[in-house]
C-alpha positions in Angstrom: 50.6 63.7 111.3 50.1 66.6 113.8 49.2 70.0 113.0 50.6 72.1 110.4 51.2 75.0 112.9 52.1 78.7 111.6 55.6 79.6 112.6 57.3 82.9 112.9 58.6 84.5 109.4 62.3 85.0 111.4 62.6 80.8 112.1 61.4 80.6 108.6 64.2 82.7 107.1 66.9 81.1 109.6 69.5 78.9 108.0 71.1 75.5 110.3 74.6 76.2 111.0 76.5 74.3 107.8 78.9 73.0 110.1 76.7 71.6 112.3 74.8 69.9 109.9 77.8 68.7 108.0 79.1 67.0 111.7 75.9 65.4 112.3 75.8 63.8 108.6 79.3 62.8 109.3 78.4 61.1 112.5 75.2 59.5 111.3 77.4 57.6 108.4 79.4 56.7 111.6 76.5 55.4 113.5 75.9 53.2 110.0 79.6 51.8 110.3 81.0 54.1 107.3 84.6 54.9 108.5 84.4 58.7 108.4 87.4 61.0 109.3 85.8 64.2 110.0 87.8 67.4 109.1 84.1 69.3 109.7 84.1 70.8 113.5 86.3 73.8 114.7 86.5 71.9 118.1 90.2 71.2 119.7 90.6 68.0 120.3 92.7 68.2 122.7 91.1 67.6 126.3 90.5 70.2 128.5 93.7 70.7 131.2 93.6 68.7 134.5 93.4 72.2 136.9 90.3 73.4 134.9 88.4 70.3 135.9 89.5 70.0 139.2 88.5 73.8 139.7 85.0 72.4 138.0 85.5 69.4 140.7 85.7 72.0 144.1 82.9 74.2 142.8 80.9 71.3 142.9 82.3 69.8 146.7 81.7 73.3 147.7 78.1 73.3 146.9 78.5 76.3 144.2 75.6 75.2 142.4 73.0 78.3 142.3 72.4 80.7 140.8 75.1 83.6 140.0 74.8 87.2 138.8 73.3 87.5 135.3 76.9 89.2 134.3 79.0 86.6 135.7 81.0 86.0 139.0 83.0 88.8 140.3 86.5 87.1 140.3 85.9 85.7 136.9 85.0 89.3 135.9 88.0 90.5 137.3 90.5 87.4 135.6 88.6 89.1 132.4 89.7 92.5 133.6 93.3 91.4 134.0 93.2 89.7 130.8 91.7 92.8 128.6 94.7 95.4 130.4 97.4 92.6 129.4 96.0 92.3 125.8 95.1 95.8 125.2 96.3 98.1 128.1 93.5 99.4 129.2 91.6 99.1 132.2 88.4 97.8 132.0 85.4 98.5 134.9 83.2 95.3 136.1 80.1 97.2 134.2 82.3 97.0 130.9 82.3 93.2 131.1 80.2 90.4 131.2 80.6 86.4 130.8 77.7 84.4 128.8 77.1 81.1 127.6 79.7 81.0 125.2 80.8 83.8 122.8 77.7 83.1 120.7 75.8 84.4 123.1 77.7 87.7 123.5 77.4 87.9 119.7 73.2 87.4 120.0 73.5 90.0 122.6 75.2 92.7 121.1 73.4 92.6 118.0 70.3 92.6 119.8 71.3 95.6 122.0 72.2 97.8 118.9 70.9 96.5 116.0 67.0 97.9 114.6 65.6 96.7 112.4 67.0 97.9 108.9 70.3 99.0 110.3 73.0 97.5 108.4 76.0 95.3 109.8 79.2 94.7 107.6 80.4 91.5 107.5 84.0 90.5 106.0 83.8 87.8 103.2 84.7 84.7 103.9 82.7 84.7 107.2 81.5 82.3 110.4 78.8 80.9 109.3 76.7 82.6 112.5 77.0 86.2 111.8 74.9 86.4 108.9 72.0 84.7 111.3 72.9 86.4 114.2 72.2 89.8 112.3 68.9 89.2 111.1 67.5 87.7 114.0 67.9 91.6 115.4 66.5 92.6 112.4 69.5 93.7 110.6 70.9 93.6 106.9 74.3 92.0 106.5 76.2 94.0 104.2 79.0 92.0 103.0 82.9 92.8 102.2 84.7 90.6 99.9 88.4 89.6 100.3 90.5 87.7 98.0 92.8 85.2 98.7 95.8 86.2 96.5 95.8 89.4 98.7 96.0 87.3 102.2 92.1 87.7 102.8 92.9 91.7 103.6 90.2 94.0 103.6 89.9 96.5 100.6 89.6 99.5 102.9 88.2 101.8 100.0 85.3 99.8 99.4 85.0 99.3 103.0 84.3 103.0 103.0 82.3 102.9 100.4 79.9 100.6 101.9 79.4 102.7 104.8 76.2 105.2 104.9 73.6 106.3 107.6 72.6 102.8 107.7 75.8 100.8 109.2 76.1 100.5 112.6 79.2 98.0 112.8 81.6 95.8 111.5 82.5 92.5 112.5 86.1 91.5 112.7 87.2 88.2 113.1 91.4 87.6 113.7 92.7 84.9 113.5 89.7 83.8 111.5 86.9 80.9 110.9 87.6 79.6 107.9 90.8 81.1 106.6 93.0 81.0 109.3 94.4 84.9 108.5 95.3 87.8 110.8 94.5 91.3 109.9 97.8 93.4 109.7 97.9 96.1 112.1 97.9 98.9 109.4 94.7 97.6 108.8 93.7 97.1 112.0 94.6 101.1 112.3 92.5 101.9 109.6 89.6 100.3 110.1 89.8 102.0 113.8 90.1 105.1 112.6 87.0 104.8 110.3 85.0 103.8 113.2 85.6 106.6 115.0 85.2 109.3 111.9 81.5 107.3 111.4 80.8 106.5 114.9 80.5 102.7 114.1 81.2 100.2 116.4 83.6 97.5 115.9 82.6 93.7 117.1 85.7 91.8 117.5 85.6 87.9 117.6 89.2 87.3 119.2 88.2 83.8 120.1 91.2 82.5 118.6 93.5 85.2 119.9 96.5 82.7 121.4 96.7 80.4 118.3 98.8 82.2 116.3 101.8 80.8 114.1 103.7 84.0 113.5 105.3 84.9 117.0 102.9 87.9 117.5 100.5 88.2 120.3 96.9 89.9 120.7 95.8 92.3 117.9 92.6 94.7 117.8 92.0 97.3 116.7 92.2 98.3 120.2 95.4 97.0 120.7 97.3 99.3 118.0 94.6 102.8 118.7 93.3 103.0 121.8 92.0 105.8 121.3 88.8 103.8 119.8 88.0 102.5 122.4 84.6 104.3 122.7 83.6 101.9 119.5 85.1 98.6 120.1 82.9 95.8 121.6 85.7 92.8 122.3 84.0 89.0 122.3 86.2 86.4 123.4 86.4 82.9 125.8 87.4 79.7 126.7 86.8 77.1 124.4 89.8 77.3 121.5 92.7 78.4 123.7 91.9 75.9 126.6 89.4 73.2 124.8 86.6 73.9 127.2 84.2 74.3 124.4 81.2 72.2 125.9 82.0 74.0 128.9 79.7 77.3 127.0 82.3 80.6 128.7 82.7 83.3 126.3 83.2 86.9 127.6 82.7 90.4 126.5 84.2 93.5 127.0 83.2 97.4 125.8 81.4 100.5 126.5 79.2 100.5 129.9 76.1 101.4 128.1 76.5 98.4 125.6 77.7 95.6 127.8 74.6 97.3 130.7 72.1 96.2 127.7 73.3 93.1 126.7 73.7 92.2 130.6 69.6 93.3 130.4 68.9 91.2 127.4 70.5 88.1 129.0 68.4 88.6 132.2 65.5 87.8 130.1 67.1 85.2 128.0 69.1 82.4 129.6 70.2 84.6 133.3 73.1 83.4 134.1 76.2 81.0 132.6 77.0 77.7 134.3 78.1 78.3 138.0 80.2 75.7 137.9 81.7 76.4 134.7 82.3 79.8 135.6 84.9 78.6 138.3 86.1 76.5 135.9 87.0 79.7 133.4 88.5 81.2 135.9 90.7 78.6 136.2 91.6 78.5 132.8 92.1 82.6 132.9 94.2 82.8 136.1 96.1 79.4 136.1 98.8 77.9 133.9 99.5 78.8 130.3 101.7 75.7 129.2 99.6 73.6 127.4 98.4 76.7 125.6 101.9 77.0 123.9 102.0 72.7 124.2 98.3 73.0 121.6 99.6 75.6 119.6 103.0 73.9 118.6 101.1 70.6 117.5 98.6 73.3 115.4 101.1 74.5 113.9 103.1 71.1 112.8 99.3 69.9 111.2 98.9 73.0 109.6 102.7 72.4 108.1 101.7 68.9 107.4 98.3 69.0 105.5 99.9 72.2 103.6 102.5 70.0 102.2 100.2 67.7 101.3 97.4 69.7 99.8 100.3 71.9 97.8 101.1 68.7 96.4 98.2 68.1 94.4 97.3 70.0 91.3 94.8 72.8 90.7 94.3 73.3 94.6 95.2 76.9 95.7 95.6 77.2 99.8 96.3 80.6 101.2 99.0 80.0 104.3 97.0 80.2 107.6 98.7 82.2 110.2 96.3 80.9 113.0 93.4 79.0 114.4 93.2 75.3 113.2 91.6 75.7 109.2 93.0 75.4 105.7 90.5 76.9 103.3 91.2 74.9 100.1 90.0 76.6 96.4 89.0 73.6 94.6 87.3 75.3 92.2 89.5 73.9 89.1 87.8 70.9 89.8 84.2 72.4 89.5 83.0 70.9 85.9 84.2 67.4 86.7 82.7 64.5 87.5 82.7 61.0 89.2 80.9 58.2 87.4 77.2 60.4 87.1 78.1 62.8 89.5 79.0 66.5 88.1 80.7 68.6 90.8 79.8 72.1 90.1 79.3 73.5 93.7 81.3 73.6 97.1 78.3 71.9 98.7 78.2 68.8 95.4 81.9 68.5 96.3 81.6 68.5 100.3 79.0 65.7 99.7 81.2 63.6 97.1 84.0 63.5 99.6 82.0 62.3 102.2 80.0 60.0 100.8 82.7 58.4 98.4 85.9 59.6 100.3 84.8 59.3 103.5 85.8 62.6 105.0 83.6 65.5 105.8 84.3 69.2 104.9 82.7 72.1 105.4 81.4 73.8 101.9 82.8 77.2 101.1 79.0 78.3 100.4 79.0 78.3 104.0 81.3 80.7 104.8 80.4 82.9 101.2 82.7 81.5 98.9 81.8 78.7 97.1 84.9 78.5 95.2 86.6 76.9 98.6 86.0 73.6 101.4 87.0 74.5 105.1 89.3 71.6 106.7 89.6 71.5 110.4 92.5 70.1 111.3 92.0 69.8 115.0 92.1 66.6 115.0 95.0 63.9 115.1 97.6 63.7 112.9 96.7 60.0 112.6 93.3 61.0 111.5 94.9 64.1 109.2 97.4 61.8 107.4 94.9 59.1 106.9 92.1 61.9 105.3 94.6 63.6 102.7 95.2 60.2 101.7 91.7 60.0 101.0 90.9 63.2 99.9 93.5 62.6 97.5 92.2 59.5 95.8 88.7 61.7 95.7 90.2 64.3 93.9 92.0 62.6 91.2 89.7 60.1 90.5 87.5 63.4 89.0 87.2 63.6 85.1 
C-alpha cells in the first residue's frame, strides 16, 4: 500500500493540465482499439523541416553534447536578437535574452523572478490552461479579465483599469491565442501599453504563435506599436508552432536585463541549461529558410475555412472566426440541458466526455480555458482526420434531446 506521505500544500492545490489529460484519455481508448480522432493537442502535425534535423544531426557528429551556458548559446542568442529587431525594431543586448526549455519554462521563470507571494497577475479570460498554475506556484493571485465573444474576445480596457491596484504586477497577453484563435487589435495593444507604463506593470507576452496568422499582418505587441514600453514588456516566444519542433523543448525570452538576469539565476538552480543539441537545432530554424512556415500556414488556414463551414452548418453552435493559431473555440452551450439516453449534458467537461466516449473524438472542455460555455478543437491535424471528426461530431450533437 505504501505510505500515506504528507505532501506540500502547493502540489496539493495544483490542477493537471486539461489538455494533457484529455490526450492521454484519448490515447488510452486508442491503446483499447476505440477509433479516436483526437482534436485535443495544440501540436502541428506537420514534421519538423529536413535542415532543422540535419543541424540536430552535425551537432551531434561534432560531439556538441555538453553542457552550454545556463542562458543559452551565443549564436542562438544572437538569431534571437535578430529576430526581436525584425519583429519589434529594437535592439536587444545578449543579457536581455535567454533560451529555456520551452516557453513554459520562461513563463515559470518570470513569474518566479517577480511574483511574491500575494501580488496579483491579470489574466485575460479565455486563457491557456498554464497561467493560472504557473501563477500560484510563485505564490501569486490570478486576477482574471473576461472577454466575450460577440466582441472578437477584445479586452474591456475600462475594467481592465479597474482591476488594477497596488497589488498587480502584470498582465499576460496571449496573440494569436490558445484557445480562441484571436489577435488583439493594435489600438488595443496601444492601450494596454500605455497603462503599463502609467502603473509600472509589466506586460508578459506569449507570441508563440506569432507567424500563424490568417489576416496578412505580421508580428504585434505591444512593443511593436509603443516602443516606448519597452521598460515593461517581457516577450516569451519559440520554436515549436512556427517550425513543429515541439518535442524539441526551445522557447526564448526577451526584456529588461534585470528580469531576464533573474530568471537566467532561477534556471541555474532549476534545470541549467536547454538541450545542446537542440539548441543548434533552433538556430537552424531561426536563421534558415522560412518556406514551409508560409507552406503550414496556408494548409491552417484552408482547415480553419473547412471545419468553420462545417460547424456554421449545424444549429445552435456559435464560433467566433479565428484569425490565427490552429483552434476553433465552439459555444455549445444551447445544447447544455440535453441529453443522450441517461446522460444529461450540463457542463463543457459532461459534453467533452460524451463526444469521446460515444463520438469518438476528443475535445478540450471550455472549463479549461475559463469558459465553460465553449470546447477547444485543434485542428492541427489532417484534413482526413478533420473531415472524418465533424462527421462525427455531428451525429453527437444531434442525436442530443
Amino acid at each position: 500500500m505504501g505510505e500515506n506521505y504528507k505532501l506540500s500544500q502547493r502540489v496539493k492545490n495544483l490542477k493537471p493540465s486539461p489538455t494533457l489529460a484529455t490526450d492521454a484519455k484519448a490515447k488510452l481508448l486508442k491503446c483499447q482499439g476505440v477509433d479516436i480522432i483526437n482534436f485535443s493537442v495544440g501540436e502541428p502535425d506537420f514534421d519538423t523541416p529536413q535542415h532543422i534535423k540535419e543541424a540536430a544531426y552535425d551537432a551531434i557528429r561534432n560531439g556538441f553534447t555538453k553542457y552550454t551556458a545556463v542562458d543559452g548559446i551565443p549564436e542562438l542568442k544572437k538569431a534571437i536578437i535578430q529576430k526581436f529587431r525584425e519583429d519589434t525594431g529594437l535592439d536587444y543586448k545578449p543579457t536581455e535574452v535567454m533560451v529555456s526549455t520551452g516557453g513554459k519554462q520562461c513563463l515559470y521563470n518570470i513569474f518566479q523572478a517577480i511574483v511574491d507571494d500575494g501580488d496579483e497577475v491579470i489574466i485575460p479570460v479565455p486563457y491557456w490552461v498554464s497561467y493560472p498554475p504557473i501563477v500560484e506556484l510563485a505564490g501569486g493571485m490570478p486576477v482574471y479579465l473576461p472577454s466575450e465573444p460577440e466582441n472578437g474576445f477584445a479586452l474591456d480596457i475600462d475594467k481592465l483599469k479597474s482591476l488594477i491596484n497596488y497589488r498587480t504586477k502584470a498582465i499576460i497577453l496571449n496573440s494569436p491565442s490558445n484557445p480562441t484563435g484571436m489577435v488583439y487589435s493594435a489600438e488595443e495593444l496601444m492601450e494596454i501599453a500605455k497603462i503599463a507604463i502609467e502603473n509600472k506593470i509589466f506586460i508578459v507576452t506569449d507570441d508563440i504563435y506569432d507567424a500563424i496568422r490568417f489576416d496578412g499582418k505580421g508580428f504585434e505587441n505591444p512593443l511593436s506599436v509603443l516602443p516606448e514600453s519597452r521598460d515593461w514588456v517581457i516577450m516569451v516566444n519559440g520554436v515549436s508552432k512556427t517550425c513543429a519542433m515541439t518535442g524539441w523543448r526551445i522557447g526564448f525570452m526577451g526584456g529588461p536585463e534585470q528580469v531576464v538576469k533573474a530568471c537566467s539565476k532561477i534556471q541555474s538552480q532549476s534545470t541549467s541549461n536547454p538541450n545542446s543539441i537542440a539548441q543548434k537545432a533552433a538556430l537552424a530554424g531561426l536563421t534558415g529558410p522560412k518556406d514551409f512556415i508560409f507552406v503550414m500556414c496556408g494548409e491552417f488556414k484552408n482547415r480553419r475555412d473547412y471545419i468553420l463551414k462545417r460547424l456554421n452548418a449545424i444549429e445552435g453552435l456559435k464560433i467566433p472566426v479565428p484569425q490565427g493559431a490552429f483552434y476553433a473555440f465552439v459555444d455549445v452551450s444551447s445544447y447544455f440541458g440535453k441529453s443522450f439516453e441517461n446522460l444529461k449534458i450540463s457542463d463543457s467537461l459532461i459534453m467533452s466526455d460524451y463526444l469521446l466516449e460515444k463520438g469518438n473524438i476528443a475535445v478540450v472542455a471550455g472549463a479549461a480555458f475559463g469558459d465553460d460555455r465553449f470546447i477547444r478543437f485543434s485542428y492541427a491535424t489532417s484534413m482526413k482526420n478533420i473531415e472524418a471528426g465533424m462527421d462525427r461530431f455531428e451525429k453527437a450533437i444531434k442525436e442530443l434531446r
